[in-house]
C-alpha positions, 0 to 999 in steps of 0.5 A: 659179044655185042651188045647194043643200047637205044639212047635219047640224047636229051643233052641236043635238043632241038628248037622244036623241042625234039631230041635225037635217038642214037644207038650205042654199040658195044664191042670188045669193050669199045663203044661206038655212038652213031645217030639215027636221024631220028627226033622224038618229043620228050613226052614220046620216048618211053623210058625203061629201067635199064640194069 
């Protein structure tokens, strides 16, 4: 089974103030982290409860 998860990566901030969005995919047991090329602003990113 796969699963996948959309990160905010607040750890590499730009001087913008943007971070970048990654995506994690899970498989097998072994996780894969690959960025998007995308930056949002903080105050954009919705944050959910992830469980």
């Amino acid at each position: 089974m796969v699963t996948y998860k959309i990160l905010l990566d607040t750890r590499r901030a730009k001087a913008d103030g943007t971070y970048p969005i990654q995506i994690r995919i899970t498989s097998n047991r072994q996780s894969i982290t690959s960025n998007t090329g995308v930056f949002v602003n903080d105050k954009q990113w919705e944050r959910v409860r992830q469980c």
